[in-house]
N, C-alpha and C positions, 0 to 999 in steps of 0.2 A: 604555452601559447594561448590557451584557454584565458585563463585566468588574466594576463597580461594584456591581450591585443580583445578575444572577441568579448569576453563578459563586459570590460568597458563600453563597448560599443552596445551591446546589450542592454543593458542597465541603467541607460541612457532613454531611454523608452517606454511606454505604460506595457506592465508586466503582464497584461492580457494580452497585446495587440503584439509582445512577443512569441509570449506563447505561441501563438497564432503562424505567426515568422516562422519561427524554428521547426513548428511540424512541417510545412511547404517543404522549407527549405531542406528538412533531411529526406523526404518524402523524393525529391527532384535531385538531390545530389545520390541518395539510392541505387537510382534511375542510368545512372549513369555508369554504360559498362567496367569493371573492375574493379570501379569503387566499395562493393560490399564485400568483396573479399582483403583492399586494401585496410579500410576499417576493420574488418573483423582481426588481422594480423596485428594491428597495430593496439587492437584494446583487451581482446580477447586473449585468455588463458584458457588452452584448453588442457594442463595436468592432470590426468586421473584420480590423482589424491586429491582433489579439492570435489569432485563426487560427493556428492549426499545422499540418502535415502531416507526418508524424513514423511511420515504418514503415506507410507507405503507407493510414496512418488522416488522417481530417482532425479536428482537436479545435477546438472552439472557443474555447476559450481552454487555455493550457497549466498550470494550476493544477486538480488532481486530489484525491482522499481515496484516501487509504492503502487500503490489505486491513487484515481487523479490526475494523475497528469496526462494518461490515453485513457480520458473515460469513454470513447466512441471506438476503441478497439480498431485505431486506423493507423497506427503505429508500430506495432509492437513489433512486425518483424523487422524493420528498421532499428530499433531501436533492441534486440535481440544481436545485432550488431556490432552494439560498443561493448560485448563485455558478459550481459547480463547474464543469469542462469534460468530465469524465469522473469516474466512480466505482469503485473497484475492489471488488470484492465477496468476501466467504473468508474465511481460507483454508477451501476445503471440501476433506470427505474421502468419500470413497466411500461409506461407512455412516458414520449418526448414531451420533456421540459427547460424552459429556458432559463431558470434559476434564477438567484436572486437579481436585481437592478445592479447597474454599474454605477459606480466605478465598484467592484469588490476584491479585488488582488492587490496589496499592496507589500513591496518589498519595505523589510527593517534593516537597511546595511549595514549600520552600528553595530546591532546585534546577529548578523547573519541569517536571519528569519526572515518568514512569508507570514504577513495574515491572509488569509483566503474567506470568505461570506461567498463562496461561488453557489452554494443552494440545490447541489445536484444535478447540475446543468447537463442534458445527456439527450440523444436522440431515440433513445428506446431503445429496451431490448431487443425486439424484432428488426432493428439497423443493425444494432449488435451481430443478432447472431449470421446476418448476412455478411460483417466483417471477417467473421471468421471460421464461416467456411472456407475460405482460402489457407487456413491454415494447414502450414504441414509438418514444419518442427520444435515450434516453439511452445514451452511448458506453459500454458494460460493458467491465471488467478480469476477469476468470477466476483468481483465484490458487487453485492446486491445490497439494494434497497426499495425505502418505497416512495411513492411518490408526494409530492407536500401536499396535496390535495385532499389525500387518502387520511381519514381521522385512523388514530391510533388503533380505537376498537378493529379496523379494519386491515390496518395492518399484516397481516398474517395472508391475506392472500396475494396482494403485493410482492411479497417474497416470495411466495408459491409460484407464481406465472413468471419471474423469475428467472428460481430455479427450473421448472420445466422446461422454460424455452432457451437456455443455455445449457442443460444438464450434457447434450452427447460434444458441444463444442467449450469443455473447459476441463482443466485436471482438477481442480478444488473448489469448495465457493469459501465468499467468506460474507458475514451476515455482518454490514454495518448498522449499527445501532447507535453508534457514538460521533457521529458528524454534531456536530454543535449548530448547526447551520442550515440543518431544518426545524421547524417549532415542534417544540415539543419531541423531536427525534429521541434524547437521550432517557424519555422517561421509559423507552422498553427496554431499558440494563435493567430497570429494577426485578427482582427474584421471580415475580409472578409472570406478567408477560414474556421475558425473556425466557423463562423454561417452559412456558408454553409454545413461543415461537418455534424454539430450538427443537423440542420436538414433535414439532408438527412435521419439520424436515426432514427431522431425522427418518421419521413414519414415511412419507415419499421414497427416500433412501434407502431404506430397505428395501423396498418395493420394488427396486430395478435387480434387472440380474445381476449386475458390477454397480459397489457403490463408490459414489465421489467422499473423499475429504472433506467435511466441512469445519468452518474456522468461526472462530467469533473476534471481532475487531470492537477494543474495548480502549476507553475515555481513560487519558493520564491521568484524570481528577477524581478517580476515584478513590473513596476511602479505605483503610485496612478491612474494616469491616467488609465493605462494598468487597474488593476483592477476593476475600475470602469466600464472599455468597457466591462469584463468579468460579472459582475453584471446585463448589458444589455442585454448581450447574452443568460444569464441565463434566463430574463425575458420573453424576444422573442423568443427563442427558446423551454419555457417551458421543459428544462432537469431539472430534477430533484434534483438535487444539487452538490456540488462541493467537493474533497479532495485536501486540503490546507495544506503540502505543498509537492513536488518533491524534488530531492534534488536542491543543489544550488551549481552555478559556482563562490561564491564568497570565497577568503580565507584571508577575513579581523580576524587580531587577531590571527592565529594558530600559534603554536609553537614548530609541529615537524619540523625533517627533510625533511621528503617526501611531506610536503604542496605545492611544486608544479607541482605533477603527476594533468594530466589533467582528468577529468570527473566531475560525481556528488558529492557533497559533501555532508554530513548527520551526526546524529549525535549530540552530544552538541551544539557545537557550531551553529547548525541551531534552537534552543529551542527560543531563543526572536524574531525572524524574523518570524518563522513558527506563532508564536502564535499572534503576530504585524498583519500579514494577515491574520488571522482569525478574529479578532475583528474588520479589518477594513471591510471586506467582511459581519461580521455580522449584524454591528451599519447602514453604508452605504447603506443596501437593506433592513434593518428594518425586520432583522430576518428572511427574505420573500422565506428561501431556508433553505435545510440541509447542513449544513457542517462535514464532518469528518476531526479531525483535526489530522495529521501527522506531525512530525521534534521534534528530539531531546527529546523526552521523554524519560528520564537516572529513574524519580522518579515517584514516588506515584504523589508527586506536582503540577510537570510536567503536568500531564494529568489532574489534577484538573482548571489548569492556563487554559488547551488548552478548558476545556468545562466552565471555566467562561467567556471566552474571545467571548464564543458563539457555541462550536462545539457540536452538538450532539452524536458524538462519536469520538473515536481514537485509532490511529494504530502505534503499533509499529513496528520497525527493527532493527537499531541499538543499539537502549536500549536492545533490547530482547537479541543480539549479548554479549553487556557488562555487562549485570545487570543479564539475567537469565529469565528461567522462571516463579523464587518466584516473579518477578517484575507486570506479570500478576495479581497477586490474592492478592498483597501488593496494586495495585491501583482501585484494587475491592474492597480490605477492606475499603478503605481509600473515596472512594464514599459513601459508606454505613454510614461514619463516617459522614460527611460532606453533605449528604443529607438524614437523619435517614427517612423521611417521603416520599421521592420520589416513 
């Protein structure tokens, strides 16, 4: 029904001013007595063998939503709803910001993709963390950042304020550093910054009585090299593991018209690359971390590829955009099928 009646109607429309629709709209159909137990029957799998326990979180099932699409944490338990096993929320920045100029979302239907130049568009952490004080059972992701304002040198506290002001209302964080679409954003993957950042965190983190998970969200376009330094940093920095993959600045192979608006790309077309660094990050540290694996999961398949290849879980976006939300509980069934004794 998805696919047939409402994404045509959808698709139909600038992919911002949907967006925009569709939170209302499930926000108010929610609202509406019956309906969140109707939805949850109808998308949700709740089998015990699909359980994960994964950096010392237990998820109930290991099929996720990306960061991006509730960066204001004004969704999730709606959207906890169709399926999900956890939400990830973001990216937030310190202070509200309105992100890049419009138009910057633009659908590639040819190729199943999104580019996105959204710029971290988010109302600040301190909206954030008053979204989610309301929380009461859903697993939150934390994806932080900083603000475009904030020169790189400064970066580091950005993250700090952060994490402190989300630390007691989230289960994990996760440090983005690879949005393509702040300036200059991706130069703190490089070795120096990045294990500085990471453990400045870390240092905070111990410092609590119970520590959080923390994750690093890292660029498909990185090189073997590159990743291998990131594999070090994992070691030495003891963060907790990695989500593989962001989107990508590459537009090898598309076939719309609009393949050359500038931002992230995501989607189909990132499905062999996403899953290429998942396997090389997993064989390469011998397992020695968590991976969540993200890009281009359109199928059931898809996601079965991204956890033989080694990821202990994975999150959708774009798929969830084209495919729906029967995509959720079609790659729930389809683990169950494929792992009957796990």
């Amino acid at each position: 029904m998805y696919k047939s009646l409402i994404r045509p109607i959808l698709f139909k429309y600038d992919p911002e001013t949907i967006h925009h629709f569709t939170f209302s709209s499930l926000k108010k159909l929610n609202k509406i007595p019956g309906v969140p137990a109707i939805l949850r029957s109808k998308f949700s799998n709740n089998d015990p063998r699909l359980e994960r326990e994964v950096f010392g979180l237990k998820f109930k099932n290991p099929v996720g939503l990306a960061a991006g699409f509730d960066k204001d944490a004004k969704l999730y338990k709606e959207l906890s709803n169709l399926g999900f096993g956890f939400i990830e929320v973001g990216t937030v920045t310190p202070k509200p910001q309105s992100g890049n100029d419009k138009k910057r979302l633009f659908r590639l239907k040819a190729d199943q993709a999104i580019i996105n130049r959204m710029g971290f568009n988010n109302n600040g952490v301190e909206q954030m963390v008053s979204q989610l004080k309301k929380n009461t059972n859903v697993l939150i992701g934390g994806n932080i950042g900083k603000n475009k304002v904030t020169p790189n040198e400064e970066a580091v506290e950005d993250y700090k304020i952060c994490f402190e002001s989300l630390f007691d209302y989230v289960d994990y964080f996760v440090v983005n550093v690879s949005s393509p679409n702040t300036p200059n954003l991706r130069a703190l993957q490089d070795k120096e910054p990045l294990t500085h950042l990471l453990k400045t965190l870390m240092e905070l983190n111990n410092a609590k009585p119970k520590q959080k998970p923390i994750l690093l969200k890292i660029a498909p376009d990185l090189t073997d090299t590159q990743l291998l330094d990131i594999i070090n940093i994992v070691k030495e920095t003891k963060i907790d593991g990695v989500i593989a993959t962001n989107t990508t600045i590459s537009r090898e192979g598309l076939q719309s018209d609009n393949k050359k608006e500038t931002g992230g790309l995501s989607g189909k077309p990132l499905t062999k690359r996403a899953t290429q660094v998942i396997k090389f990050l997993s064989e390469k540290s011998n397992r020695s971390f968590p991976i969540i694996g993200v890009g281009g999961i359109h199928t059931a398949d898809d996601a079965i590829e991204k956890l033989e290849a080694g990821a202990s879980l994975v999150q959708l976006y774009t798929g969830f955009i084209y495919e729906g939300p029967a995509l959720i509980k079609a790659i729930n069934k389809k683990i169950l099928s494929n792992y009957p004794k796990s």
